[in-house]
C-alpha positions as CSV (number, residue, x, y, z in Angstrom):
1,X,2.7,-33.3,-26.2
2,X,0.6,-31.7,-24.0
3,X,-0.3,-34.9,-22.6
4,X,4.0,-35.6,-21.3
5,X,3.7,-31.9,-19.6
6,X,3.5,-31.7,-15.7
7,X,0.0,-30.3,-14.4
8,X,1.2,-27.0,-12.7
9,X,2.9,-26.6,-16.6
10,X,-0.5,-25.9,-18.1
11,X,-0.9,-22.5,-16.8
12,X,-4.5,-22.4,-18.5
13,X,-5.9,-25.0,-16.8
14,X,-7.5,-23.7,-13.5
15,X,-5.2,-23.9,-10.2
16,X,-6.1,-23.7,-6.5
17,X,-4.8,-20.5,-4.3
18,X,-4.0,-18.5,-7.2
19,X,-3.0,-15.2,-6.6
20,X,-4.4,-13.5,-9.8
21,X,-5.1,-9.5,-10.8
22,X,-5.2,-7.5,-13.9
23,X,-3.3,-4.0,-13.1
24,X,-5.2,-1.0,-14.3
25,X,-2.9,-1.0,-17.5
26,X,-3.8,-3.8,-18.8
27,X,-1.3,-6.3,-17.4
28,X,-1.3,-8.7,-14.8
29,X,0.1,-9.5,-11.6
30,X,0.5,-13.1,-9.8
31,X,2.0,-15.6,-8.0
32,X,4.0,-18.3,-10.1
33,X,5.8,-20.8,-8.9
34,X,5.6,-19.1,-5.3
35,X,7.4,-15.5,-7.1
36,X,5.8,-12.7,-7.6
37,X,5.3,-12.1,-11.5
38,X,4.5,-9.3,-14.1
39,X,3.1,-9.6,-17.3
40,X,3.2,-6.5,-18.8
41,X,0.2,-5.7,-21.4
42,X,0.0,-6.2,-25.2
43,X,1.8,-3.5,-27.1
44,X,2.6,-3.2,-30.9
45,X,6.5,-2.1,-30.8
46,X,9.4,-2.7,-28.8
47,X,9.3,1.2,-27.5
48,X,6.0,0.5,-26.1
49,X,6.6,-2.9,-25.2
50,X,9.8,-1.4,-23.3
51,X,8.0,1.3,-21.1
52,X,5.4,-1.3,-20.1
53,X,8.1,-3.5,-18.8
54,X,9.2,-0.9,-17.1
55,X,6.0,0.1,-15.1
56,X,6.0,-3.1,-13.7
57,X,8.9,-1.7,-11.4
58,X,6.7,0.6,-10.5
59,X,4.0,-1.6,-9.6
60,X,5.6,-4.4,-8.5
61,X,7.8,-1.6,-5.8
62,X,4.1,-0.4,-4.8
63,X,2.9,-4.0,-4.1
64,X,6.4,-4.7,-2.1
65,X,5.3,-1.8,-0.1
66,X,1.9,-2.2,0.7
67,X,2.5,-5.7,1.8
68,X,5.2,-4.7,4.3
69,X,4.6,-4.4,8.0
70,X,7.0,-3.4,11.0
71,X,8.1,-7.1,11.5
72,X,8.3,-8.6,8.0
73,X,9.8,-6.1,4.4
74,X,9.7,-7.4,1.8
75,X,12.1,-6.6,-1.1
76,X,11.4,-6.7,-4.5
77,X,15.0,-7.7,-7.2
78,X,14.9,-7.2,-11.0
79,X,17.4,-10.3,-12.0
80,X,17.1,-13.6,-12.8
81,X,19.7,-15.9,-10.5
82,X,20.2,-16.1,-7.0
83,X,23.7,-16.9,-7.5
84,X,22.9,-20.4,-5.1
85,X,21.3,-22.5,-8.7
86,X,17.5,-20.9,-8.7
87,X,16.8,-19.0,-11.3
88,X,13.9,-17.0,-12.6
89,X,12.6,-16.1,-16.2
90,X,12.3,-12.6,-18.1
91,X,10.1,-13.9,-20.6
92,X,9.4,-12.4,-24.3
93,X,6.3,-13.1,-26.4
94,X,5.6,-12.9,-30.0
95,X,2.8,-12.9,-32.3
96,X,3.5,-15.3,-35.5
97,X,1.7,-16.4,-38.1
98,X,1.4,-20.2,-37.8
99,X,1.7,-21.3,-41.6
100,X,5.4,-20.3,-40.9
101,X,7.8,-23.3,-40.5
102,X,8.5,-23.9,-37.6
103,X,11.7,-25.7,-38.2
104,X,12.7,-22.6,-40.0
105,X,11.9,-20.7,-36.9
106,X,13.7,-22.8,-34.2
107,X,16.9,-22.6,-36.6
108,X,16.8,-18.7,-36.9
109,X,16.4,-18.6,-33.3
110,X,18.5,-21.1,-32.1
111,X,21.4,-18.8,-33.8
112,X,20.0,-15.7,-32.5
113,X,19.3,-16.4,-28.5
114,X,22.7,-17.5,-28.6
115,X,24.7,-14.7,-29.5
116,X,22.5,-12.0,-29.0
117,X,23.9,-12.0,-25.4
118,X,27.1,-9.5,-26.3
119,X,24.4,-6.7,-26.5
120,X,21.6,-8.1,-24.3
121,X,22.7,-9.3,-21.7
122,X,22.7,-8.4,-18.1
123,X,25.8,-9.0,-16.8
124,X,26.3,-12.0,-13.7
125,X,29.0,-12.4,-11.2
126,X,29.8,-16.6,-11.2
127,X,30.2,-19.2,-13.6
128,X,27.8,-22.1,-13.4
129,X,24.6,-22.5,-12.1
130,X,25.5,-22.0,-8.3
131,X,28.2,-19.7,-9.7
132,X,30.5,-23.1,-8.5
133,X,33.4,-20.6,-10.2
134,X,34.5,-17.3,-9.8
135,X,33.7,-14.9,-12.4
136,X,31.6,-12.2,-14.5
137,X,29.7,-13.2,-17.6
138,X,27.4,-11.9,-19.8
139,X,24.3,-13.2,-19.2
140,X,22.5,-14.3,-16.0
141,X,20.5,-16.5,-17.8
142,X,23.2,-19.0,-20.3
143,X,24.4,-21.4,-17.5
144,X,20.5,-22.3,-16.8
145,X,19.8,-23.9,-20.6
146,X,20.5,-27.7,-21.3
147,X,18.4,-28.2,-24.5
148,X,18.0,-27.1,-28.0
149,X,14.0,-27.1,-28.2
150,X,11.4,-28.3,-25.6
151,X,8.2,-27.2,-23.9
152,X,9.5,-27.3,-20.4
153,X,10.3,-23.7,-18.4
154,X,11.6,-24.7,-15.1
155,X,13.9,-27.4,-15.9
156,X,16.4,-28.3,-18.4
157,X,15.4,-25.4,-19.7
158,X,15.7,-24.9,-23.9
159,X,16.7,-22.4,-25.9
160,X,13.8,-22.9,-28.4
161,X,10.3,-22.9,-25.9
162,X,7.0,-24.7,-27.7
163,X,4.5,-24.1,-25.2
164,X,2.0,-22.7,-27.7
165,X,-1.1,-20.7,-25.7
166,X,-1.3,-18.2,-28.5
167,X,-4.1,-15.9,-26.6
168,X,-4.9,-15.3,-30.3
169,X,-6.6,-16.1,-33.5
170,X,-6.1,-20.2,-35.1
171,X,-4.1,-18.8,-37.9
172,X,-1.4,-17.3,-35.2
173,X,1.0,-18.8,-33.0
174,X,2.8,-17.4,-29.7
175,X,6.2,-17.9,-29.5
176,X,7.2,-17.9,-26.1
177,X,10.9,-16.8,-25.2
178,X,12.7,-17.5,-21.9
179,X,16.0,-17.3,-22.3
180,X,16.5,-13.9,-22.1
181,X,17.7,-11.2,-18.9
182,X,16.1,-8.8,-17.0
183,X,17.8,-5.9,-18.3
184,X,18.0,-2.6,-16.1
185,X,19.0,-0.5,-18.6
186,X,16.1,0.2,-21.9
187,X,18.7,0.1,-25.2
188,X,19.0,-3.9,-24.8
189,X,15.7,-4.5,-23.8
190,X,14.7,-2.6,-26.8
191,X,17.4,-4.8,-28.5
192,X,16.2,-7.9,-27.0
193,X,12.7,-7.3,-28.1
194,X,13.3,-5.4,-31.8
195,X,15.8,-8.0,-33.3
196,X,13.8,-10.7,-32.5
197,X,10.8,-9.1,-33.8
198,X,12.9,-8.5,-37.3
199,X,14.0,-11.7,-37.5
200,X,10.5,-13.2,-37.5
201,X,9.2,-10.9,-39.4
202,X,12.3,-12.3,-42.1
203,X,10.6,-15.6,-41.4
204,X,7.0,-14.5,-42.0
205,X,8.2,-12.9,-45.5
206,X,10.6,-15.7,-46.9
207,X,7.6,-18.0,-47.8
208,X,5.5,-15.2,-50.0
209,X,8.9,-14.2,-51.2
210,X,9.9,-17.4,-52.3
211,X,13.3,-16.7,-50.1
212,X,15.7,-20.1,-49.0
213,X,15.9,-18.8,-45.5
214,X,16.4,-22.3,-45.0
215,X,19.7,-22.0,-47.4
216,X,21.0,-19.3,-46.0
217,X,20.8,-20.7,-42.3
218,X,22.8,-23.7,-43.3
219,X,26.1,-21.4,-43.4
220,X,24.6,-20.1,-39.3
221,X,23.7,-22.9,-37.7
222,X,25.8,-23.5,-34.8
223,X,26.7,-27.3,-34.4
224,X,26.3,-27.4,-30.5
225,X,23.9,-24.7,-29.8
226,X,23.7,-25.2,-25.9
227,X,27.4,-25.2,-25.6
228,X,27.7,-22.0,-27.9
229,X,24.8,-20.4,-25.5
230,X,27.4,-20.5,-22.3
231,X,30.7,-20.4,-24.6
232,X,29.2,-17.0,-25.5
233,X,28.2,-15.7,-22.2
234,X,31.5,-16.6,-20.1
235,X,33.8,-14.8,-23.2
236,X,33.8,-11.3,-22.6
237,X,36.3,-11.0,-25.5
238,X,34.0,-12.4,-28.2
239,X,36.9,-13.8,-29.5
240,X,36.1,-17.4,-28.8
241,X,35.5,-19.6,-32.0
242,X,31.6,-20.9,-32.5
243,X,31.9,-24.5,-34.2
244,X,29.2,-24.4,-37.2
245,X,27.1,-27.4,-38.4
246,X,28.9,-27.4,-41.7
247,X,32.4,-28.1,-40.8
248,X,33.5,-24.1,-40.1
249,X,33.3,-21.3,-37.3
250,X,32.4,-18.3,-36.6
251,X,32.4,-15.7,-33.5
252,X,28.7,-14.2,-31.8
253,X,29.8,-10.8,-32.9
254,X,30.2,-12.1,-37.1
255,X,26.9,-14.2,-36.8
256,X,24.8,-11.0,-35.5
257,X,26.0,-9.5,-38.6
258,X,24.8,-12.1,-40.7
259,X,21.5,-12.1,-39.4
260,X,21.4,-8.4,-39.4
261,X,22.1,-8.7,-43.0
262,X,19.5,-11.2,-43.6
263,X,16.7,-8.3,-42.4
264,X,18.2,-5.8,-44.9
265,X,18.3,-8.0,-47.9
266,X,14.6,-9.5,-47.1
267,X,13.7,-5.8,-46.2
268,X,15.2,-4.5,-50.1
269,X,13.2,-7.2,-51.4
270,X,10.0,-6.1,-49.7
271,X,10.1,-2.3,-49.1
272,X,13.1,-1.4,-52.0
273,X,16.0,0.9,-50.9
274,X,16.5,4.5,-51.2
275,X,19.4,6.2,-52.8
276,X,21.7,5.0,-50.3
277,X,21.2,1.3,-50.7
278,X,19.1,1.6,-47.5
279,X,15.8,-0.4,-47.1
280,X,13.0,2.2,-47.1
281,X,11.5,1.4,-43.2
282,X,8.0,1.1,-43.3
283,X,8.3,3.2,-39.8
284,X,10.1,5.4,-37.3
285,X,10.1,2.2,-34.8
286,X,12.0,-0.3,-37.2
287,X,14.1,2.3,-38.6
288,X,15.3,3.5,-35.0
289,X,15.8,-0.7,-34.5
290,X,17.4,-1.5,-37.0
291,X,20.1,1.7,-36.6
292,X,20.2,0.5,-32.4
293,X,21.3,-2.5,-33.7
294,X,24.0,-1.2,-35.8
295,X,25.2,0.8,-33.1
296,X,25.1,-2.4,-30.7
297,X,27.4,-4.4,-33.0
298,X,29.8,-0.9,-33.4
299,X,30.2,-1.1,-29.5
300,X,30.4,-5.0,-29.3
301,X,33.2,-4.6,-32.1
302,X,35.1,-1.6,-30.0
303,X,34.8,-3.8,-26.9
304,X,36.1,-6.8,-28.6
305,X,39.4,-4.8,-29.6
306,X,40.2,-3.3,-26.4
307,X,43.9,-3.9,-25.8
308,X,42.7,-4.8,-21.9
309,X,40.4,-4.4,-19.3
310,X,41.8,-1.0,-18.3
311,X,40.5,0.6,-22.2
312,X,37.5,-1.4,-21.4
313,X,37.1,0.5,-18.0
314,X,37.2,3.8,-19.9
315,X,33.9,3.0,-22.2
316,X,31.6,5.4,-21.8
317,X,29.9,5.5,-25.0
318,X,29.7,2.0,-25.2
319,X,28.6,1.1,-21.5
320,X,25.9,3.5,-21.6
321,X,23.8,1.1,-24.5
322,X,25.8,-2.1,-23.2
323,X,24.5,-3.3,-19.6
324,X,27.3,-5.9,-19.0
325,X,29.8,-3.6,-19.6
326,X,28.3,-1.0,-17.8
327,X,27.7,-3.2,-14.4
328,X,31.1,-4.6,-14.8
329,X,32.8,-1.8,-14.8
330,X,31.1,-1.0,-11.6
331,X,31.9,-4.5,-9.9
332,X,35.6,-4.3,-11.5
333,X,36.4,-0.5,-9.7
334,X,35.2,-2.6,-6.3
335,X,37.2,-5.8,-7.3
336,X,40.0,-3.8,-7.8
337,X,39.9,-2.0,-4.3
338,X,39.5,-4.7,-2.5
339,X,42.1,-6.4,-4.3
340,X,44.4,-3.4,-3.4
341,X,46.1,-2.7,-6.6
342,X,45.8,-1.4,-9.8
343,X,46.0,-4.1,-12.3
344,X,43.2,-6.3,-13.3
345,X,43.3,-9.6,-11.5
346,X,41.6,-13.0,-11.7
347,X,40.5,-13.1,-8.1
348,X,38.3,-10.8,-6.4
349,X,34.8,-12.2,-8.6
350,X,33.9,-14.5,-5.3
351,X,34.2,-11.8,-2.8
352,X,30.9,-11.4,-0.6
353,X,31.2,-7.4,-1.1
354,X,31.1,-7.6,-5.0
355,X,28.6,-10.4,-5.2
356,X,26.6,-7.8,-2.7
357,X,26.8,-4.9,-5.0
358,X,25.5,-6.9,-7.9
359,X,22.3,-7.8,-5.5
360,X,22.1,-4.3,-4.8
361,X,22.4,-3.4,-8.5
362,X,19.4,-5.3,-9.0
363,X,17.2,-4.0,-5.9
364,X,14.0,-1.7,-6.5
365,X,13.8,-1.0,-2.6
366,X,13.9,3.1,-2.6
367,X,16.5,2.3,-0.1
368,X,18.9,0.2,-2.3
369,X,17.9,2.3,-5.7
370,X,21.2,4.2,-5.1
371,X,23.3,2.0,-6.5
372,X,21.8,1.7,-10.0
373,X,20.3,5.6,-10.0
374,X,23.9,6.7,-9.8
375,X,25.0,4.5,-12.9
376,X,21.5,5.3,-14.8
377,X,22.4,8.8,-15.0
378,X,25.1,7.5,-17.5
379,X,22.8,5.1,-19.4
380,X,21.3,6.1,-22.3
381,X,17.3,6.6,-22.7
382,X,14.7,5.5,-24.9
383,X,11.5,5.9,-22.5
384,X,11.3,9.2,-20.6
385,X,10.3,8.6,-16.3
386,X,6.9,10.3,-17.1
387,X,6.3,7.7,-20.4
388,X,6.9,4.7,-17.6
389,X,4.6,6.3,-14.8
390,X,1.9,6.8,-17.3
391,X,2.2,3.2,-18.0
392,X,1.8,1.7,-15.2
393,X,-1.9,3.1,-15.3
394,X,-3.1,2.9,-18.5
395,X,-3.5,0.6,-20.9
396,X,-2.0,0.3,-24.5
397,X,-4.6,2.7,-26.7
398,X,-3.8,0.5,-29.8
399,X,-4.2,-3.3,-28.4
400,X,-7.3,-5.4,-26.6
401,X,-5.5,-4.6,-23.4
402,X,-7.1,-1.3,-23.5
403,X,-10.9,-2.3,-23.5
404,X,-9.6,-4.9,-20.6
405,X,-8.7,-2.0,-18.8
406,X,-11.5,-0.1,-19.3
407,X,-14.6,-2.5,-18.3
408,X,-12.3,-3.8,-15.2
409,X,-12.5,0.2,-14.2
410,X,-15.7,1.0,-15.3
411,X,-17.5,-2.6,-13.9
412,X,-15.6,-3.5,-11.8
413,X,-17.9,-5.8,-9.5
414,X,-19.9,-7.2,-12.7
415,X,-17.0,-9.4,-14.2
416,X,-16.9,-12.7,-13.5
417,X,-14.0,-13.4,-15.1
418,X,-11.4,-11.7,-16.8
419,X,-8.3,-13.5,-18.7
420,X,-6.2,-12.6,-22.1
421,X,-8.5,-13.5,-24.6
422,X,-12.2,-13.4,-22.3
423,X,-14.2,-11.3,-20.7
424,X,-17.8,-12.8,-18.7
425,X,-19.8,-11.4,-16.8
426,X,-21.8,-12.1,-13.4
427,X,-24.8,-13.8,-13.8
428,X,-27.8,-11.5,-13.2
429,X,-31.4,-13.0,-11.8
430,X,-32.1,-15.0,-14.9
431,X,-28.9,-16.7,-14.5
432,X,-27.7,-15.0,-18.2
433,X,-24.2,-14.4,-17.9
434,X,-22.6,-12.5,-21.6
435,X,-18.6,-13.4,-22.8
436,X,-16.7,-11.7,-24.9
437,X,-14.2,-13.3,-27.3
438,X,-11.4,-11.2,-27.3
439,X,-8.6,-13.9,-29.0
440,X,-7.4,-11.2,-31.9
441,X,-5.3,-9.0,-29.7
442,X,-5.2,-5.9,-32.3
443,X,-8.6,-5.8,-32.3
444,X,-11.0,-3.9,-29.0
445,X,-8.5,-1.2,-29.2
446,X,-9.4,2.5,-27.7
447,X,-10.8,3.7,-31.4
448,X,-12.7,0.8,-31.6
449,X,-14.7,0.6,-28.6
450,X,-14.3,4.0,-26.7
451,X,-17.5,5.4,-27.3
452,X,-19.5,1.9,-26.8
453,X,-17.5,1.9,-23.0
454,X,-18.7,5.4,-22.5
455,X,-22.3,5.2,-23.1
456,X,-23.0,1.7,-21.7
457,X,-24.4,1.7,-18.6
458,X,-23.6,-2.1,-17.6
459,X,-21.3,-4.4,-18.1
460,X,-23.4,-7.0,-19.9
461,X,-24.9,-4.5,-21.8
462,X,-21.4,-3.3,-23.3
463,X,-20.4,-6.9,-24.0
464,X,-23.6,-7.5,-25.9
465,X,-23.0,-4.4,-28.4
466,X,-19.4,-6.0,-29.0
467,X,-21.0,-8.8,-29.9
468,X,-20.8,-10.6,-26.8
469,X,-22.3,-14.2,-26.3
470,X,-25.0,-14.9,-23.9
471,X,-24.6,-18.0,-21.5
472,X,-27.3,-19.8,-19.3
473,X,-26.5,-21.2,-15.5
């Protein structure tokens, strides 16, 4: 209840000393919490999505380096653990339709956020919160969760999130994702961002389908899905056994298929198959998803019958998509030196040098980019360099965020104020201010309002041909 929730939870209730801007694309950049924080722009795919992530880098570097000065530099680091028990959020968002269950929901995802680390995660040197025990793990973000479902972000942190600010229309719902990493390399943030999408798009469908979803997650549901959450991220065999509600067990790597297999038969249902028994994908997006994602659990399954760590050293293929794998291999050649021999070793994971390296892995100081450029060049690509710069000045074409964009360049010093779903003006001499409901996110797209930006010649005056609403001070 929103009553039970902490004040500086209700992020959109007004705050003192807010550090607040919307970036020329569309997104915005603030203060929360006392970090530094990017929210990248609404987009329509997980491609897009991706290289608007990605610009943040950019802009979050720029910001790094404009507020620097000869006495005090300031670094900016893409993770999410300090290794010392704080811990920081990459956060997901998805548009839903609210008439979905959302028992239904929190069961699917439950499942999902737990074992969708063997391909998504980031990779993290210690065990634990404070990393109390030496080690490498899967995800940075596992050891933080303590509850199934809740609304809380910052402590005892659940799997499931409710904090439901939609930023859109009544009939939709946001659901708001913290649990996963900030990945460096694009395949599993692509991964992190598609199968989730699919999955809730399987939701969305079951009801006009007259699917038991429910049914068919009775044979998923894990029985303890907090303890499956770090059981999953501290096995880097996929090997351990996932106790099930109904008495059985399963492994991560046999419950991704499952729900993979859940989008193809709602998919047949919906779209029919072609002559290979293939759903017909409505698009080049979830077709290029839904094939990443069969490619994820091909590598998961190589890397889960290595014969050791030295075959797992030798992935190429497979660390190029996988980012764990990829970034331990890098720590492991290290551990190995300084552990002066050639065999792989339990100790090592607590050494300052390789808990170094992983900080540097995550650095977007030029100075520190080294580390990761020289492993990039081995990772494979979804966005080009040139798609990312371009997004990190300007907006999404086919979203709201690109009429934001737009009047914040065009008027700049007649807004008022500016948020996701509201746009007001100043108040002129009358003391008429004009606001603009902006709640459906697909709609004030560049099609639909390029031509009134063009010829407006004020900012009120645009907002009243959108159909703007006037307000007296």
């Amino acid at each position: 209840p929103r009553a039970a929730a902490r004040p500086d939870m209700l992020t959109d209730e007004p705050q003192r000393n807010i550090t607040n801007t919307f970036a020329a694309n569309g997104g915005r950049m603030y203060v929360d919490h006392a970090h530094p924080e990017y929210s990248a722009p609404e987009t329509r795919d997980p491609f897009e999505a991706v290289a608007y992530d990605f610009a943040g880098d950019l802009l979050m570097r720029q910001a790094a380096q404009s507020a620097s000065t000869e006495r005090h530099q300031f670094e900016v680091f893409r993770n999410n653990a300090d290794g010392k028990g704080a811990a920081w959020g990459s956060h997901e968002n998805y548009l839903l339709r609210r008439d979905v269950d959302f028992d239904v929901v929190t069961a699917l995802m439950l499942v999902h956020f737990a074992t969708r680390q063997i391909y998504t995660g980031s990779g993290r040197v210690g065990l634990g919160e404070r990393g109390e025990r030496a080690g490498y793990q899967l995800s940075q973000r596992a050891d933080y969760f303590h509850m199934k479902v809740g609304l809380q972000t910052t402590f005892d942190r659940p799997i499931v999130n409710t904090r439901d600010e939609s930023h859109a229309p009544d009939e939709m719902r946001r659901l708001h994702v913290i649990v996963g990493d900030a990945n460096r390399l694009e395949v599993p943030d692509v991964l992190k961002l598609g199968t989730t999408s699919m999955l809730l798009w399987v939701a969305e469908q079951a009801s006009a389908l007259d699917y038991d979803l429910t049914d068919e997650l009775r044979s998923l549901s894990l029985l303890d899905s907090v303890a499956a959450m770090h059981t999953v991220s501290h096995d880097l065999t996929f090997d351990e056994p996932l106790a099930l509600a109904n008495g059985g067990s399963s492994t991560a790597w046999q419950l991704q298929v499952s729900l993979r297999g859940l989008v193809y038969e709602v998919a047949s249902m919906v779209y029919g198959t072609d002559s290979l028994g293939e759903p017909v994908w409505p698009d080049s997006q979830t077709r290029s998803v839904m094939a990443m994602w069969q490619q994820a659990l091909i590598d998961c399954a190589s890397i889960r019958h290595a014969a050791d760590d030295d075959e797992r050293l030798a992935m190429t293929g497979e660390a190029s998509r996988i980012e764990w794998l990829l970034k331990w291999q890098l720590l492991e050649r290290m551990r190995r030196r300084i552990a002066g021999c050639g065999a792989s070793s339990a100790s090592g994971w607590d050494n300052p040098q390789v808990r170094a390296l992983e900080l540097r892995w995550a650095s977007l100081a030029p100075e520190n980019e080294a580390v990761f450029a020289k492993v990039r060049s081995r990772a494979e690509r979804v966005v080009t360099d040139e798609r990312i710069a371009a997004a990190a000045t300007d907006a999404p074409a086919d979203t709201r965020a690109w009429f934001r964009a737009a009047i914040l360049h065009r008027f700049p010093t007649e807004l008022r104020a500016i948020s996701w779903t509201r746009i007001t003006t100043v108040a002129d001499g009358a003391g008429d201010s004009w606001t603009l409901d902006m709640r459906d996110p697909t709609r004030f797209t560049k099609d639909d309002t390029e031509r009134q930006v063009e010829e407006a010649s004020s900012a009120a005056q645009l907002i009243r041909s959108l159909g703007g609403i006037c307000e007296h001070s």
